[in-house]
Structures are given as structure tokens and as C-alpha cells.
C-alpha positions as CSV (number, residue, x, y, z in Angstrom):
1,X,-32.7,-8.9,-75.0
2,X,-34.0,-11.7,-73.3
3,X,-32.9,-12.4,-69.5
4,X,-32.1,-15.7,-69.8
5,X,-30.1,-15.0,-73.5
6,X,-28.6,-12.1,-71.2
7,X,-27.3,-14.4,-68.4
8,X,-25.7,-17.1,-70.4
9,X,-23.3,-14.1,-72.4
10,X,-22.3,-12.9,-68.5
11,X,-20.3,-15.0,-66.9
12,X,-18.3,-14.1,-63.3
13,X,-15.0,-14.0,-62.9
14,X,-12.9,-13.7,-59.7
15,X,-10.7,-11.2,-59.8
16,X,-7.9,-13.4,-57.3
17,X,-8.6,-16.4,-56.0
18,X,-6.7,-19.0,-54.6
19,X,-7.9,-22.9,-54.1
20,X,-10.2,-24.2,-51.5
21,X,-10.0,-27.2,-49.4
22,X,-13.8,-28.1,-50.8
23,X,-13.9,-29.5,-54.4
24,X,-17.5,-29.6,-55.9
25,X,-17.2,-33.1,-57.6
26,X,-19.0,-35.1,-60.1
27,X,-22.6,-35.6,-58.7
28,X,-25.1,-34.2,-61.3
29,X,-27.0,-32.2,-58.2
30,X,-24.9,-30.3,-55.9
31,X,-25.8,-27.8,-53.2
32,X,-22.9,-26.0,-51.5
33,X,-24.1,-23.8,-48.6
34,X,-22.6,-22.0,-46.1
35,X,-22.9,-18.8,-44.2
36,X,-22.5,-15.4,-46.5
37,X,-19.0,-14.2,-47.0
38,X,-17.5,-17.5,-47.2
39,X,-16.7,-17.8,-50.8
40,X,-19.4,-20.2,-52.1
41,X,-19.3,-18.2,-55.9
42,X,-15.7,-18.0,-56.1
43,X,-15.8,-21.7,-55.5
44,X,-17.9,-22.3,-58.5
45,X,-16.9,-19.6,-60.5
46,X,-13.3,-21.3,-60.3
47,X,-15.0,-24.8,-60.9
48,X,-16.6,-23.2,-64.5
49,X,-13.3,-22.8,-65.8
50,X,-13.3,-26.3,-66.8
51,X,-16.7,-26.0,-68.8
52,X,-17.0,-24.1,-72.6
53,X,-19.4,-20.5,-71.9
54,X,-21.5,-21.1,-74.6
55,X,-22.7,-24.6,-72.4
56,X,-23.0,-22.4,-69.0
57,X,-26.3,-20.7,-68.0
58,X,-25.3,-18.7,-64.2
59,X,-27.9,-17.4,-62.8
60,X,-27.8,-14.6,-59.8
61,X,-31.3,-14.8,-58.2
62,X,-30.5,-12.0,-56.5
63,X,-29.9,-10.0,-59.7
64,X,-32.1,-6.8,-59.6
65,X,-33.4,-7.5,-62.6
66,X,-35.3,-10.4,-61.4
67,X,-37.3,-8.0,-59.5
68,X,-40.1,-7.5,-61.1
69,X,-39.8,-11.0,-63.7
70,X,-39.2,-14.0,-61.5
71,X,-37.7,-17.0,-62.8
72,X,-40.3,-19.6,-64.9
73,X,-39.8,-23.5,-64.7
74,X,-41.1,-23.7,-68.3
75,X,-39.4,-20.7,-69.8
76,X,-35.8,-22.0,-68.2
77,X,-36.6,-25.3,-69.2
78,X,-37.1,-24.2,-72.8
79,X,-34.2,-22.2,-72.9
80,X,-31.7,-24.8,-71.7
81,X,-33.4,-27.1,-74.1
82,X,-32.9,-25.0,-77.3
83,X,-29.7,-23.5,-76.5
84,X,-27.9,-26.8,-75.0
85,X,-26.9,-26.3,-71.6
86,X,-24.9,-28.5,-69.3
87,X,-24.4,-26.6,-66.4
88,X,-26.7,-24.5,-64.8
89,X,-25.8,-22.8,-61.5
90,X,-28.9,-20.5,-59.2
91,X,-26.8,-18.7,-57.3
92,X,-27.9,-16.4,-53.9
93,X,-30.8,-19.5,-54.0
94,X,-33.8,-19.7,-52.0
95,X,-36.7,-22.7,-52.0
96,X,-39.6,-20.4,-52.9
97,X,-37.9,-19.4,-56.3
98,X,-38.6,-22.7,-58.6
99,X,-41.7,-25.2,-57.7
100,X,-39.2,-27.7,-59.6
101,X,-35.5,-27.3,-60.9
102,X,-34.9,-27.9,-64.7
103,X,-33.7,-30.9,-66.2
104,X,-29.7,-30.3,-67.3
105,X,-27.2,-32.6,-66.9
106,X,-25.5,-31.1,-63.9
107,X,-27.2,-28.2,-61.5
108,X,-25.4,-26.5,-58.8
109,X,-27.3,-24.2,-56.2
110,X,-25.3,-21.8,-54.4
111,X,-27.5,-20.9,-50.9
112,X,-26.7,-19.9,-47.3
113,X,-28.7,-22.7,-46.1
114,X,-28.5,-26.7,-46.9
115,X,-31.9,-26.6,-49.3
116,X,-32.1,-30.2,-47.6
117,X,-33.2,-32.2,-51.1
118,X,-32.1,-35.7,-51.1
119,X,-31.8,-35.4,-54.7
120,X,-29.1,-33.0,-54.2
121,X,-25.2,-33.5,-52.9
122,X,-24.9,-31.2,-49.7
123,X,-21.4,-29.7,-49.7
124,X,-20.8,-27.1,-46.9
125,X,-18.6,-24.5,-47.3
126,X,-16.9,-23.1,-44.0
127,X,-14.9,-19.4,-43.9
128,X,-10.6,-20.6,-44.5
129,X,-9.2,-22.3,-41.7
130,X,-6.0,-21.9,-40.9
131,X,-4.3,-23.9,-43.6
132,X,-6.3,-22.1,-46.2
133,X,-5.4,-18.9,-45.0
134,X,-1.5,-19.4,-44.9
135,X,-2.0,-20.2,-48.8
136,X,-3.5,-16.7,-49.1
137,X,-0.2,-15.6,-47.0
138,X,2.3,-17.0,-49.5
139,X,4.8,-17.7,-48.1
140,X,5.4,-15.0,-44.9
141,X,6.8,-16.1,-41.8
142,X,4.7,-18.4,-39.2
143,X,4.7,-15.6,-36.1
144,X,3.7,-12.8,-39.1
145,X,1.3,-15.0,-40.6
146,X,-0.6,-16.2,-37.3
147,X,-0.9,-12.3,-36.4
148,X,-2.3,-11.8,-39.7
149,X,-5.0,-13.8,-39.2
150,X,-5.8,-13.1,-35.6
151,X,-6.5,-9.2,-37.3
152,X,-7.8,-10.1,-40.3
153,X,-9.9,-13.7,-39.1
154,X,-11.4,-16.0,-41.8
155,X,-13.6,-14.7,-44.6
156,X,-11.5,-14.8,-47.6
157,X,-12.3,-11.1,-49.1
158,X,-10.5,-10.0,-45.7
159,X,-7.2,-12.4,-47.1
160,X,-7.3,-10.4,-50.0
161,X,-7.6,-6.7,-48.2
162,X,-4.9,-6.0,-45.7
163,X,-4.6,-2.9,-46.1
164,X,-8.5,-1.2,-45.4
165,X,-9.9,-4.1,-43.5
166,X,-12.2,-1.9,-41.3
167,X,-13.4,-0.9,-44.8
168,X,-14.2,-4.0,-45.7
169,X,-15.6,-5.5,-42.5
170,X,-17.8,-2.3,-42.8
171,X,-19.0,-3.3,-46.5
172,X,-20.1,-6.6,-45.4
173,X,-22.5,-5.9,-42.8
174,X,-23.4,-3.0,-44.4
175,X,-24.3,-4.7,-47.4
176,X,-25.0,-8.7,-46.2
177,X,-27.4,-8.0,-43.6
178,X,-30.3,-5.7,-43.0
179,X,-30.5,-3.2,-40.2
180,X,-32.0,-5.2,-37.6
181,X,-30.0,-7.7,-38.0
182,X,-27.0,-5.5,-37.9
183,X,-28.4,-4.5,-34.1
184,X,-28.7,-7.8,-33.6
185,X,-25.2,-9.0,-34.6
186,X,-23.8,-5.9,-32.7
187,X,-25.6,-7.0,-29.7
188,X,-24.6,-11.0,-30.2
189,X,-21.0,-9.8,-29.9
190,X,-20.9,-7.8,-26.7
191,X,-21.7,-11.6,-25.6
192,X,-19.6,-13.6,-27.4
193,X,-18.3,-16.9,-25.8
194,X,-21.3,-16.3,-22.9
195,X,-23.6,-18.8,-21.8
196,X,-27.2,-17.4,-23.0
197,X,-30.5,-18.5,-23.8
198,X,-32.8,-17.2,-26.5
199,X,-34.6,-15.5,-24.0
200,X,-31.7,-13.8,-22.7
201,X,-30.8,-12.4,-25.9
202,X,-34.6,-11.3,-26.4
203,X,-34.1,-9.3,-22.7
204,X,-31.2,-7.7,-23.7
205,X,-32.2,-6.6,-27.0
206,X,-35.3,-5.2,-26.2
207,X,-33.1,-2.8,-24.1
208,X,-31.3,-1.7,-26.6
209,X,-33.3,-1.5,-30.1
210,X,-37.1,-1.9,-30.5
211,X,-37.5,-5.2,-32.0
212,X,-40.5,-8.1,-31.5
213,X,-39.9,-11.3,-29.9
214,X,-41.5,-13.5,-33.1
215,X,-38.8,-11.6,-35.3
216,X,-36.0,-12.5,-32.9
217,X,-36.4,-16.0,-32.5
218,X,-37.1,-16.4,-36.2
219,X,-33.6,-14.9,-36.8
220,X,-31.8,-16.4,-34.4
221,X,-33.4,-20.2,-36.0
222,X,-32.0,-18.7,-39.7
223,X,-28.7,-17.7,-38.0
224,X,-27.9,-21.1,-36.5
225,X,-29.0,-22.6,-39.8
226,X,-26.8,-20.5,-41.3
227,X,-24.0,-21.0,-39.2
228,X,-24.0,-17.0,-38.5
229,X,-23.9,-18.2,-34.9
230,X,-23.2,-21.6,-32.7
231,X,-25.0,-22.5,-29.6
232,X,-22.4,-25.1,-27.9
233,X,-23.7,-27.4,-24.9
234,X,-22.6,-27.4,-22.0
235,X,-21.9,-31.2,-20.0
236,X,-21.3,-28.9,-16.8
237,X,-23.3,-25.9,-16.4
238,X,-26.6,-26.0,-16.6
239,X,-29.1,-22.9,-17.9
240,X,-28.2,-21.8,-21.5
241,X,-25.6,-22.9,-24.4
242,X,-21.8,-21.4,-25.2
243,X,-22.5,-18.6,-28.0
244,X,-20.0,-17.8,-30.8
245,X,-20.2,-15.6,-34.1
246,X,-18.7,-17.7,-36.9
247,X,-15.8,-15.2,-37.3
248,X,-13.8,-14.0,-34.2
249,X,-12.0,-10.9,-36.4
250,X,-15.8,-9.9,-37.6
251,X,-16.9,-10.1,-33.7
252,X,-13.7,-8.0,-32.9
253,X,-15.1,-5.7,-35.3
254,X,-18.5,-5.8,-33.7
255,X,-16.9,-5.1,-30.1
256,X,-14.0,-3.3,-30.2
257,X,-13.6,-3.6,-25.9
258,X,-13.7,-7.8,-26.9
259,X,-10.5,-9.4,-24.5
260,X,-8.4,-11.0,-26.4
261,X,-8.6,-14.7,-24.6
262,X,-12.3,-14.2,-25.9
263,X,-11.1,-13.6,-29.2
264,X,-8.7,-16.4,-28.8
265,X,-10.9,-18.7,-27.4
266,X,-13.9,-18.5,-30.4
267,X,-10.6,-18.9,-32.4
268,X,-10.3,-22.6,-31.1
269,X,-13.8,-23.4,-30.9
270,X,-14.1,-22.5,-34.8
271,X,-11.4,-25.0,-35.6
272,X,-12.8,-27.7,-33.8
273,X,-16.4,-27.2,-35.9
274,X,-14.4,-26.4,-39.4
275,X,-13.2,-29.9,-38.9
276,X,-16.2,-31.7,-38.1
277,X,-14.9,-32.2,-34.3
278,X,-17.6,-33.6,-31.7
279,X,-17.3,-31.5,-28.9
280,X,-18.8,-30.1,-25.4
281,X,-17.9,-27.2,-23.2
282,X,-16.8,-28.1,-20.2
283,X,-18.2,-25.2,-18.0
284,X,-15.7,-22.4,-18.5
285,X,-12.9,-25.1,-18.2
286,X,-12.2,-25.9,-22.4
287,X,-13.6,-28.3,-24.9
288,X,-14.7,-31.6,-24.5
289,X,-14.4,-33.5,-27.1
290,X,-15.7,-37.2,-28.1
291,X,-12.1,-38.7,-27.0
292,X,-12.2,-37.8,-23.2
293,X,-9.5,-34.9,-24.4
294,X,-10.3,-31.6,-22.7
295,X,-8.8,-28.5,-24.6
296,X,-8.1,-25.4,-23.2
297,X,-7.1,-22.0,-24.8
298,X,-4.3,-20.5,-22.9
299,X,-2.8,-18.1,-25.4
300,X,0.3,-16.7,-23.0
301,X,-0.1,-18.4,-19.7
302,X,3.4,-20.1,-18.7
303,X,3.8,-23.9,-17.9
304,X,4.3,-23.1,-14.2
305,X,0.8,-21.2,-14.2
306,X,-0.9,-23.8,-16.1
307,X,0.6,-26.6,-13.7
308,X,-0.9,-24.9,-10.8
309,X,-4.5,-24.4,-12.6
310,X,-4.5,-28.2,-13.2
311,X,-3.9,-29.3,-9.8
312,X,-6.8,-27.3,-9.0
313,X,-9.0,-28.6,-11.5
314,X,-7.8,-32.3,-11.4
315,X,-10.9,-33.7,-9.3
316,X,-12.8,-32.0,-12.1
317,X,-11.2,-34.0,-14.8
318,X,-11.4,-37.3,-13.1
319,X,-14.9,-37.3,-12.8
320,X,-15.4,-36.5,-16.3
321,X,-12.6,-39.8,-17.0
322,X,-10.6,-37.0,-19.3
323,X,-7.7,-38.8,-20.6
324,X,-5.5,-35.8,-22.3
325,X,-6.1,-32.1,-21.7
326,X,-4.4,-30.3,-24.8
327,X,-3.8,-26.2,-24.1
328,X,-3.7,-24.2,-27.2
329,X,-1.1,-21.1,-27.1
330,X,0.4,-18.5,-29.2
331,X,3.8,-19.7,-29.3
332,X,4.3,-21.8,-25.7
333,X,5.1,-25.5,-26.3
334,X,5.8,-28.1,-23.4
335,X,4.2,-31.4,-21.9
336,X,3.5,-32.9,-18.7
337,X,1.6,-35.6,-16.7
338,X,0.3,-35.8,-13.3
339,X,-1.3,-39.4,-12.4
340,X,-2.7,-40.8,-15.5
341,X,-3.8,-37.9,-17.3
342,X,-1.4,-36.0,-20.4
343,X,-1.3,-32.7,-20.8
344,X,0.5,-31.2,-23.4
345,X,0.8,-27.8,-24.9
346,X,0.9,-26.5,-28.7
347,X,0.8,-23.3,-30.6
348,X,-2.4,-22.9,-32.5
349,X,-0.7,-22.8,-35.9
350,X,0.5,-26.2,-35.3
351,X,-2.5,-27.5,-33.2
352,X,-5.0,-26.4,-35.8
353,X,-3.2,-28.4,-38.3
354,X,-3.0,-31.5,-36.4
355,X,-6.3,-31.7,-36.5
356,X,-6.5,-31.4,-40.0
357,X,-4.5,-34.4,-40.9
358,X,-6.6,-36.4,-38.4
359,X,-9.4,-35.8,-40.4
360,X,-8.2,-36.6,-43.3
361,X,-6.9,-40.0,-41.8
């Protein structure tokens, strides 16, 4: 059979899936990127609901029988063509696969990284939030729910698996990233939420695995594209950027001795980027973001404690003119002022969707 006749009688389906934030739209070139695991092809597979199957040609580009007969602009032109196609989607894309992308009336690549065409609608896709997990939750309790997803964190096949989630955390390095990077991710852990260079990282993985300096810093420049890892700055320590994996439960996972204000604390920075938040680190102090508002996670520390920590730090604030200093906790509420400056206090399930409706606004 040919390939091509092959791929347009498969079609995906998703076995559960429940909607996303992200919608694809109507632009005629889309490319939604995001790091792997995030559900990019359970997007789209949901989205080709709407068209007939006969119209659909999906392609996996990472399909094993690709191997050893790569795709062919003229052959897949031909083909869509003859058998009219509509809707063509190159999933698992990279750049070096087609010197030019057929002519059909809508494309959508699927890649880890923006392909960065202007011809094409960007659309990234971020692991849930909190929002889009408590839809996978249905319904449970707030406390249950927020404990749920401090263990099980933000890819969506971990939603769907409560039950074996070391299993399944296991199955996705395992089968998402190579060896070396595995050592790599493993080491990028033990440092999660440190300030680092690249050279650092290079000094202490040469200690631990054998590994060459050109290959590490080539990886590290796909992870950051990827957004497999952030580099934060930093307005008030100088030497080295704020590092964070892009999913504190898969860090966890990576470093079982990880503290849990760690944990907590990639928890809020990981809000702030899933909704497009401008922000800063403020030393080890919190988050600065683009309104003067400093927040700082505190998951159990009690208003008295807290009160005493600001007093401290108030000359701090002043000369960087914060106006509001917001603490993010597991369940503590209250509010205070001293001089001019707010500070008020908010459990993460309600902070995290606070900041949701103001960018919706």
C-alpha cells in the first residue's frame, strides 16, 4: 500500500480527553508548539472531529516507517491533489523534513519548537494550569484537588493516571528524551529554583556523566527553546539566572530529596509564565513583576511570621518602589499594610485563578 494512501485511512484518536484553554482557530497556517508531553496531538486530534476522514491526511513524521522513505514535496503535493485534501497536519515536525509545505487549504504543524515562519499562526501550547486541571478533577473537593496536583503537577497524561504515576513519569523520560539528556534533566533537578550559569551546569555535569561541552550548551539552547527549562533574571543578584524545569511534579520525580517550598515555589513561577506574566526575581525575595507587585511563595508560614519577615525586608522594597507584595499559600488568607505598601495573602488555588481572569480582561 502506498504510505501516503496508508496515512489518510489512520486517523488518531484520544482515548479521554477533556478541553483545552487553547483553540486552534481559523488561520489556514497554524503552528502549535510547546514542550513534549503537553498535549499538542490531543489538541488537534480533538480539533479533526469537526472535519470528514476522507478530507484528512495526518501525518506522524516520527512514524518508523518514514525511516528509510522520507517525506517528498512533489509526491505529497500530488497526493493531496488527486485525492482532495483540506486538512493536512505534520505532526512530531521538524524544519529539515520539507524544503517547502504543500499547498491545501489549511496545514497545521505540530513541533516542540515555534518553526518561526511568518506565513504560519504561532499558537503555544503550555502543560494545564490550574484551571485546566480541576476540569480533569471533576468535580472533587478544592483541598483534595490542590493536593492532587501538587503530586501529580501538570502534563495532562499524569491527570489521566492517578493511580501508577511513578509509572508514568518513568515512561516519559524513558521514552521522550535520550540518555544523555535524561543525565542531564536528572542533574537540572538537583538544582532546581538555583541561580546558575551555563557554565556551572557544564562543571557539575562533567562530574557526574561524561559528556562534551559543545553538546551541552547545544542542549541547553533546544531546552530553553523548548520550554524544557527557564532561565529567569535576576534585578538583584548578580552572576547567573533563576532555573526551573517546566513541571515541578516531573522535577519531584527527578529529585526525590527536592523541599517542598522548592517544589512550591517553581509552582508559582510556572503560573506566572503560563499566563504570559512579565516578571523578575527579586534575589531570593519572590517575583517581580511589571506592576511594582512583589510575590512571594509562603506555603504554611503564619501572618505573625510573615509580618516579622516584611519589617525586615521593607528597605528592600522601597528601593525597588514595590507597591503590593502578594504571598501565595496553601490555605492561609489575610491582609495587611505597613506605610504605603499592601500585602495581602491568598491560597494558590485562588491566586492562580486571579490571574487568569486578568488576562483575559
Amino acid at each position: 500500500m502506498n504510505l501516503l494512501q496508508h496515512y489518510q485511512n489512520q486517523h488518531p484518536n484520544n482515548e479521554f480527553y477533556l478541553p483545552r484553554k487553547k483553540q486552534l482557530g481559523e488561520s489556514s497556517k497554524i503552528n502549535i508548539y510547546g514542550v513534549r508531553g503537553a498535549g499538542k496531538t490531543a489538541l488537534v486530534v480533538d480539533y479533526l472531529l469537526e472535519y470528514n476522514n476522507k478530507e484528512i491526511l495526518y501525518i506522524d513524521c516520527e512514524d518508523p516507517n518514514l525511516y528509510f522513505s522520507s517525506l517528498n514535496y512533489l509526491n505529497l503535493q500530488n497526493f493531496i491533489t488527486n485525492n482532495a485534501i483540506n486538512i493536512l497536519i505534520l505532526d512530531h515536525y521538524s524544519n529539515i523534513l520539507l524544503d517547502e509545505i504543500p499547498k491545501v487549504n489549511k496545514v497545521i504543524i505540530v513541533s516542540r519548537k515555534n518553526i518561526k515562519r511568518s506565513d504560519f499562526s504561532p499558537i503555544e501550547l503550555f502543560p494545564l494550569d490550574y484551571e485546566e486541571f480541576l476540569v480533569f478533577e471533576r468535580g472533587v473537593s478544592p483541598t483534595i484537588s490542590f493536593n492532587h496536583f501538587l503530586k501529580l503537577g501538570t502534563l495532562p497524561m499524569m491527570a489521566r493516571s492517578t493511580k501508577n504515576s511513578i509509572m508514568v513519569l518513568k515512561l516519559f523520560l524513558q521514552s521522550k528524551f535520550t540518555s544523555q539528556e535524561q543525565s542531564l534533566l536528572i542533574l537540572l533537578a538537583h538544582h532546581q529554583s538555583k541561580h546558575l550559569t551555563i557554565n556551572q551546569i557544564y562543571t557539575y555535569a562533567k562530574e557526574k556523566f561524561k559528556i562534551s561541552k559543545d553538546w551541552l550548551y547545544k542542549t541547553i539552547k533546544e531546552f530553553k527553546e523548548e520550554g524544557i527549562i527557564y532561565f529567569i533574571d535576576d534585578v538583584y543578584q548578580k552572576g547567573g539566572k533563576k532555573m526551573i524545569l517546566f513541571d515541578f511534579a516531573f522535577a519531584k520525580y527527578l529529585s526525590i530529596n527536592q523541599a517542598f517550598i522548592v517544589q512550591f515555589d517553581t509552582m508559582v513561577a510556572l503560573a506566572l509564565l503560563k499566563h504570559h506574566i512579565e516578571f523578575k526575581t527579586l534575589g531570593i525575595n519572590g517575583y517581580l513583576n511589571e506592576n511594582k507587585e512583589l510575590i512571594i511563595s509562603a506555603p504554611f508560614e503564619s501572618e505573625e511570621s510573615i509580618w516579622k519577615r516584611s519589617y525586615k525586608k521593607f528597605s528592600l522594597y522601597k528601593k525597588y518602589n514595590i507597591q503590593k507584595v502578594i504571598i501565595v499559600t496553601v490555605a492561609n488568607q489575610y491582609e495587611y499594610k505597613i506605610e504605603d505598601i499592601e500585602f495581602e495573602a491568598l491560597p494558590f488555588y485562588e491566586w492562580s485563578i486571579l490571574n487568569d481572569d486578568c488576562m483575559d480582561e
